[in-house]
Structure formats: C-alpha cells, structure tokens
PyMOL CGO cylinders between C-alpha atoms (Angstrom):
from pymol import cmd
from pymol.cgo import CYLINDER

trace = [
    CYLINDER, 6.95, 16.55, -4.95, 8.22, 14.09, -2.19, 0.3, 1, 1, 1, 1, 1, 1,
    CYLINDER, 8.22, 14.09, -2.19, 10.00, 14.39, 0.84, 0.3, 1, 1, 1, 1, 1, 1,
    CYLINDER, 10.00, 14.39, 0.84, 12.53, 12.49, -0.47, 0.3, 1, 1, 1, 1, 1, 1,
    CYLINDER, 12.53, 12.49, -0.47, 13.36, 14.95, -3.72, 0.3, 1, 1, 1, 1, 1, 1,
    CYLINDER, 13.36, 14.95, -3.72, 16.72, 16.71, -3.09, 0.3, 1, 1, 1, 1, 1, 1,
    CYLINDER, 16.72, 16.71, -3.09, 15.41, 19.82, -5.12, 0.3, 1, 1, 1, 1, 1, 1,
    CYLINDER, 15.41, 19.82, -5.12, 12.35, 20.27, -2.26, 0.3, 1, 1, 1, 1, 1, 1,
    CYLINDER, 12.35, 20.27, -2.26, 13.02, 22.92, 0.24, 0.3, 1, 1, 1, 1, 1, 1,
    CYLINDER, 13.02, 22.92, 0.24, 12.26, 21.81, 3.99, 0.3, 1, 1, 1, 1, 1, 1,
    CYLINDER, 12.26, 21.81, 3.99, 9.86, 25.01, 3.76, 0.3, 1, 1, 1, 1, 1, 1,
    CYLINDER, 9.86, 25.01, 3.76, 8.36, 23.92, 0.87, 0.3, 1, 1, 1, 1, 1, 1,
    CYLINDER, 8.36, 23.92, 0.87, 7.14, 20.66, 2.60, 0.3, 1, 1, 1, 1, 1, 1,
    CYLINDER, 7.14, 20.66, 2.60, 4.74, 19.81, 5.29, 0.3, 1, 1, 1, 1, 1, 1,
    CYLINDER, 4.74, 19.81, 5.29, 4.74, 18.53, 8.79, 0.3, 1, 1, 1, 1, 1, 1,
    CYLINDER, 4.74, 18.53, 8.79, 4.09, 14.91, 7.38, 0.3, 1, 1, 1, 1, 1, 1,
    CYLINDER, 4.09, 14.91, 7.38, 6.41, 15.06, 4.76, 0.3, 1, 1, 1, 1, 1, 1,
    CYLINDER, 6.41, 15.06, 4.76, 9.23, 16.47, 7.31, 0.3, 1, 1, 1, 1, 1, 1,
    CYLINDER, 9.23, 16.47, 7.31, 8.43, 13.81, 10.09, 0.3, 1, 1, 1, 1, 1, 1,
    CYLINDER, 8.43, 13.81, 10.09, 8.82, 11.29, 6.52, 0.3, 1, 1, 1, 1, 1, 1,
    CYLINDER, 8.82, 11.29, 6.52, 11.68, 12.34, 5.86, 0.3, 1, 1, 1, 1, 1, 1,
    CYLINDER, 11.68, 12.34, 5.86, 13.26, 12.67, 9.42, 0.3, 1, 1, 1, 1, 1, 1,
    CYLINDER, 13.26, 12.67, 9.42, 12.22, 8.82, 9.67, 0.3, 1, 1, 1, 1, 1, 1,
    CYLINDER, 12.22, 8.82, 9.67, 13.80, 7.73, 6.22, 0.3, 1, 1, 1, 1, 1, 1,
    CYLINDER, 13.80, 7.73, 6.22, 17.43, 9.50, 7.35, 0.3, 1, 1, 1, 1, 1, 1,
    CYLINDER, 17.43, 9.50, 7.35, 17.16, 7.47, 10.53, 0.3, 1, 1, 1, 1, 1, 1,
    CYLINDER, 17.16, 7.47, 10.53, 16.40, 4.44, 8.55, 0.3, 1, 1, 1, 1, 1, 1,
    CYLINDER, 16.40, 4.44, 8.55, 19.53, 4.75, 6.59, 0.3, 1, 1, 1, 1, 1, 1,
    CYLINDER, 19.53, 4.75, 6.59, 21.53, 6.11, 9.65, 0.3, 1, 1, 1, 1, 1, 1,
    CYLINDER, 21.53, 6.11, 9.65, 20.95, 2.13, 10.71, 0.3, 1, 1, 1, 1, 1, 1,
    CYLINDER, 20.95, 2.13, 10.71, 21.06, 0.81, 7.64, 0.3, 1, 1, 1, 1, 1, 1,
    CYLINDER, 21.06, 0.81, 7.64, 24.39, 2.32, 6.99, 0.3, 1, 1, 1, 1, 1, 1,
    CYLINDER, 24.39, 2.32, 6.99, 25.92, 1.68, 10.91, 0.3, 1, 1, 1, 1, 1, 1,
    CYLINDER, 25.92, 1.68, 10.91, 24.76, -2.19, 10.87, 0.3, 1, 1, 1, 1, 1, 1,
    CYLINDER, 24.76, -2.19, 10.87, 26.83, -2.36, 7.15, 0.3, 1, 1, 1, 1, 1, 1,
    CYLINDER, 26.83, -2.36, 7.15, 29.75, -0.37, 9.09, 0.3, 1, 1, 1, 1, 1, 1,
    CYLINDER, 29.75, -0.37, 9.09, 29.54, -3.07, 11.96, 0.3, 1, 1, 1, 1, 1, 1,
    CYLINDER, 29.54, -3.07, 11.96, 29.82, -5.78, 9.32, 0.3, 1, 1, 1, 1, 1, 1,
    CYLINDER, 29.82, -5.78, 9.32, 32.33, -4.60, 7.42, 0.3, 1, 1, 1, 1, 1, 1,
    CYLINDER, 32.33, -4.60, 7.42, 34.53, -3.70, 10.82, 0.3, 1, 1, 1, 1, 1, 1,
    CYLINDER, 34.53, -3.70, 10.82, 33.79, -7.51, 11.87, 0.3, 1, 1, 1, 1, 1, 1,
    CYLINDER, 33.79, -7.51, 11.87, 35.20, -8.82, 8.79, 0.3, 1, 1, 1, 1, 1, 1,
    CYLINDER, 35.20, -8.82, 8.79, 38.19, -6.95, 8.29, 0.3, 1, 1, 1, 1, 1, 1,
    CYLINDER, 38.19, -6.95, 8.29, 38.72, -7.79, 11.91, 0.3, 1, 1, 1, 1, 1, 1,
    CYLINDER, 38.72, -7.79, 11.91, 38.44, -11.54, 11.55, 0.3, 1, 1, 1, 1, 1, 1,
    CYLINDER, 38.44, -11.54, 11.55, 40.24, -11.48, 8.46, 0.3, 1, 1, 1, 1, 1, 1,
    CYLINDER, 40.24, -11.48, 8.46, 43.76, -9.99, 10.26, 0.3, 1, 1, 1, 1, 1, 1,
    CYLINDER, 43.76, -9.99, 10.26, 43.73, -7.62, 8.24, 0.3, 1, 1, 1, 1, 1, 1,
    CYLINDER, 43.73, -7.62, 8.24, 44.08, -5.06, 11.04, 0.3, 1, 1, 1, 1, 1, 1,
    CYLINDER, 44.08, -5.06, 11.04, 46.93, -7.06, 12.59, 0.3, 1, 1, 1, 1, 1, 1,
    CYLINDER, 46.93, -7.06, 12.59, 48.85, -7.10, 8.83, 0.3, 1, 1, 1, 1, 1, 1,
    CYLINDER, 48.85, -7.10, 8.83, 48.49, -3.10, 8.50, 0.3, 1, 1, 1, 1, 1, 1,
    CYLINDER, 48.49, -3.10, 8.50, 49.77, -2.75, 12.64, 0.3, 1, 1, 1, 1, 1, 1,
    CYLINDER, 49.77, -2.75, 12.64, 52.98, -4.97, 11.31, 0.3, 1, 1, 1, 1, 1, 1,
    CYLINDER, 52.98, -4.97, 11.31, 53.68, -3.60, 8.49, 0.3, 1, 1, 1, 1, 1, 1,
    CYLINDER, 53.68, -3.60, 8.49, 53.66, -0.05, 10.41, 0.3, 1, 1, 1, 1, 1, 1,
    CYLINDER, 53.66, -0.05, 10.41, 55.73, -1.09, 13.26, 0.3, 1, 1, 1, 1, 1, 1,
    CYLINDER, 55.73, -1.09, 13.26, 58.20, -2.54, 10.52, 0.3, 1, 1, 1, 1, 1, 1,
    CYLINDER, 58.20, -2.54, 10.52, 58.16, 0.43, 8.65, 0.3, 1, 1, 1, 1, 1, 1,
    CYLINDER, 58.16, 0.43, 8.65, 58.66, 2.96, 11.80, 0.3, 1, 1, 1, 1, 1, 1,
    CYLINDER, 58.66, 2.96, 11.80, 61.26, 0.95, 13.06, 0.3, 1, 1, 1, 1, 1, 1,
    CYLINDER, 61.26, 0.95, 13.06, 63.33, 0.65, 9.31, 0.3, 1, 1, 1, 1, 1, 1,
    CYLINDER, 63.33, 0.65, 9.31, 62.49, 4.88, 9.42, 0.3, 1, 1, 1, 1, 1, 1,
    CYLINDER, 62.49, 4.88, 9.42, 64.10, 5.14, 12.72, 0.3, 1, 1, 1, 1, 1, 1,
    CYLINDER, 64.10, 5.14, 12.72, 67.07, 2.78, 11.71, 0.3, 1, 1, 1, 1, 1, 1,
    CYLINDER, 67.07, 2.78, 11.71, 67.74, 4.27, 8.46, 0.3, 1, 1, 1, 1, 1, 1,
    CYLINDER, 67.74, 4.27, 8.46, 67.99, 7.90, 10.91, 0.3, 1, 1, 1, 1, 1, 1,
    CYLINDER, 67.99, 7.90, 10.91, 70.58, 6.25, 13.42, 0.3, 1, 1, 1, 1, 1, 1,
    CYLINDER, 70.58, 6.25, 13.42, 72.92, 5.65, 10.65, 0.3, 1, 1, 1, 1, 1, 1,
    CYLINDER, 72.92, 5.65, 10.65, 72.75, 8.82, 9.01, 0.3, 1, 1, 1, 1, 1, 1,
    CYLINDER, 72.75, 8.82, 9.01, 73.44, 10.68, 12.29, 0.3, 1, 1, 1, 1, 1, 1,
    CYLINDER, 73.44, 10.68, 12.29, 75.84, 8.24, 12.49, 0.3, 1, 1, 1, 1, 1, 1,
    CYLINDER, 75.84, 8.24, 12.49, 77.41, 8.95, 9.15, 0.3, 1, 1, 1, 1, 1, 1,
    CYLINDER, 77.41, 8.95, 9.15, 77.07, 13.04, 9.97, 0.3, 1, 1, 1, 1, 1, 1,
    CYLINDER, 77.07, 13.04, 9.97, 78.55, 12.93, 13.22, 0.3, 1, 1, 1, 1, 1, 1,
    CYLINDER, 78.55, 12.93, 13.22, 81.51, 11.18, 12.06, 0.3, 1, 1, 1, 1, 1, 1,
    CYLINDER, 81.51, 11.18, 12.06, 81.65, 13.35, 8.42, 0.3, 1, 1, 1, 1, 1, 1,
    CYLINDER, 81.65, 13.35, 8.42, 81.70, 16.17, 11.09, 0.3, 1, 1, 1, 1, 1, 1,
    CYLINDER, 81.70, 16.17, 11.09, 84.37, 15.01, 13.19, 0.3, 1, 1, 1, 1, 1, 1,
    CYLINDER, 84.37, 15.01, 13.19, 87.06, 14.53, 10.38, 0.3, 1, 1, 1, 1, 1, 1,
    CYLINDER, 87.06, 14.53, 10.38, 86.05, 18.15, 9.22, 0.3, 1, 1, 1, 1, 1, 1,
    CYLINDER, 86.05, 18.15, 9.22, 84.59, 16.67, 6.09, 0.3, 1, 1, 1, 1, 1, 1,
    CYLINDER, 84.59, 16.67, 6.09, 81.22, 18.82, 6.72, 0.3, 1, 1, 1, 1, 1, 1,
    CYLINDER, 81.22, 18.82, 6.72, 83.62, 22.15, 7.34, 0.3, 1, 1, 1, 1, 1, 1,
    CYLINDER, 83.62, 22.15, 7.34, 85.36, 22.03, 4.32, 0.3, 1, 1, 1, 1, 1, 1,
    CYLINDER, 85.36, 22.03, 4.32, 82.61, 21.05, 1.79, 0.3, 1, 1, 1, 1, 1, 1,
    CYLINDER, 82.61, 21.05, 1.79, 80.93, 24.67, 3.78, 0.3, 1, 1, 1, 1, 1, 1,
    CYLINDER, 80.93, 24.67, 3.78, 84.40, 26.33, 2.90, 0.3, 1, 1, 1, 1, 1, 1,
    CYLINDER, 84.40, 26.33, 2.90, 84.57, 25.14, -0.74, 0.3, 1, 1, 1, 1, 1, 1,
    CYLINDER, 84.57, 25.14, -0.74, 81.48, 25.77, -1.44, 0.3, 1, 1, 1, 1, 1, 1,
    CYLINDER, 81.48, 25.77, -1.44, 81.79, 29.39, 0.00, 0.3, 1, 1, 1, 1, 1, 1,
    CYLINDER, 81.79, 29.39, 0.00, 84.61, 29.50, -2.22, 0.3, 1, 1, 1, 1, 1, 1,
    CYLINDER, 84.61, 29.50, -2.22, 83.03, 28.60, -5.25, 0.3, 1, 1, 1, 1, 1, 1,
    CYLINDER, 83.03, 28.60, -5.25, 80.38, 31.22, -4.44, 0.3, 1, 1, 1, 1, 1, 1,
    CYLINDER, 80.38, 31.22, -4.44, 82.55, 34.16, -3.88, 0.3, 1, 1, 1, 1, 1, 1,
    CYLINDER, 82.55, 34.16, -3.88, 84.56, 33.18, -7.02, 0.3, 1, 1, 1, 1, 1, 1,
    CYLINDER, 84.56, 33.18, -7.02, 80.98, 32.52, -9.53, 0.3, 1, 1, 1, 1, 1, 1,
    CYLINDER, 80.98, 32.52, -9.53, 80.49, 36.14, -8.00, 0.3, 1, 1, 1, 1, 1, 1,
    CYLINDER, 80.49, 36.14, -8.00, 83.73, 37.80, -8.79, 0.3, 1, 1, 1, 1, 1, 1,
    CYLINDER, 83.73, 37.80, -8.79, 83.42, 35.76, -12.28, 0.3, 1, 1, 1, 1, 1, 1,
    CYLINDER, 83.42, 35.76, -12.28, 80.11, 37.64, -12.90, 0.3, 1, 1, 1, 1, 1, 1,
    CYLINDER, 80.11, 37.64, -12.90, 81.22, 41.08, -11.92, 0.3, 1, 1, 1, 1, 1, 1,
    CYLINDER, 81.22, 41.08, -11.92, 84.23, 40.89, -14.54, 0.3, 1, 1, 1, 1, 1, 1,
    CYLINDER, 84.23, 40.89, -14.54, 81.93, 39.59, -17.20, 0.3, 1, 1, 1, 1, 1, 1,
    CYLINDER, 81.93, 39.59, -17.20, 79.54, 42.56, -16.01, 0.3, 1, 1, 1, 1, 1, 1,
    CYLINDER, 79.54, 42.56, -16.01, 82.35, 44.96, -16.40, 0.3, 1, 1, 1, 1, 1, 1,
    CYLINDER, 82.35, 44.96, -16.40, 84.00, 43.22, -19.47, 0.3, 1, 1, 1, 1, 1, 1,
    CYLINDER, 84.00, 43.22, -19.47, 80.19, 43.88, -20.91, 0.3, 1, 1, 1, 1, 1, 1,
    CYLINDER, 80.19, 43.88, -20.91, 79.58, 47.06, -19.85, 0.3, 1, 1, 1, 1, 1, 1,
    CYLINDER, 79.58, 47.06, -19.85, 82.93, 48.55, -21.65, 0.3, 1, 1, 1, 1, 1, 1,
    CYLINDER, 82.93, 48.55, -21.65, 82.11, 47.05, -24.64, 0.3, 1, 1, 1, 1, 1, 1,
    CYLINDER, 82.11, 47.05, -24.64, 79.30, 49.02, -25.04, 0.3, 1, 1, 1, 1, 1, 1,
]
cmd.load_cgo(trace, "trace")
C-alpha cells in the first residue's frame, strides 16, 4: 500500500511514507491556495464583486423602504381604530364559534 491510499492507517505506515505523505498535503495546500488566488483575481477584475455589493445595497435599501411604509400604513390603521376593531371582531367571532360549538355539543349529547 501507499501513503497516498485513503484505506491505510497512519499506524499502518512508516516514517517515509508519513513524511510522503505530509509533503504531498502541502503540495496540494499550494496547489489549491495559488488556484484560490486566481480565481479571487478574476472575479475581482471582472466586477463581479462590485455587481453583488450593488445589488445588496439595492436590495437592503428596497427591504428597509418596503418597512417604512408598512409602519406607515400600521400606525395610521392604528390611529383610526381600524387595528382595535378587527381585535374586537375577531374576539367576537371567537366567543360566538365557541358558544356555536357548545350548543352543537349539547344539541349532540341529548340526542344520544
């Protein structure tokens, strides 16, 4: 077996095939950071990084727009009471679905 088999245990190798495989992970450690340098470089030239910063700022700013004018909207439903008595009616409805279900509870109940 190699050093470089997954299915080899670190005990089951030797001092040469450790310091082998130490030095093919640091390989690809550069390998893979001079790729990740690249690949930063050209998405950088590219403005793509610029693009996605835009189109985040637009976004956070339509986000806190769009959340001015529903405060907007609530504070003013609030003020003409418009909030209060959609609470009350809807109370209202609840405490009458719940007297509605204790009479057909009853109704049932007696007819058995």
């Amino acid at each position: 077996m190699t050093a470089t088999d997954s299915k080899v245990s670190i005990r089951e190798m030797t001092p040469e095939q450790t310091a082998e495989a130490i030095k093919n992970i640091a390989k690809r450690i550069r390998e893979e950071s001079t790729k990740l340098r690249e690949a930063v470089k050209i998405i950088r030239q590219s403005g793509a990084i610029e693009e996605l910063t835009e189109a985040v700022r637009e976004a956070t700013m339509a986000a806190r727009d769009t959340a001015k004018e529903i405060n907007e909207v609530a504070t003013d439903l609030k003020k003409r009471g418009v909030i209060r008595e959609t609470i009350n009616a809807a109370e209202q409805t609840g405490s009458s679905a719940r007297d509605t279900a204790q009479t057909m509870k009853d109704t049932v109940s007696r007819q058995k």
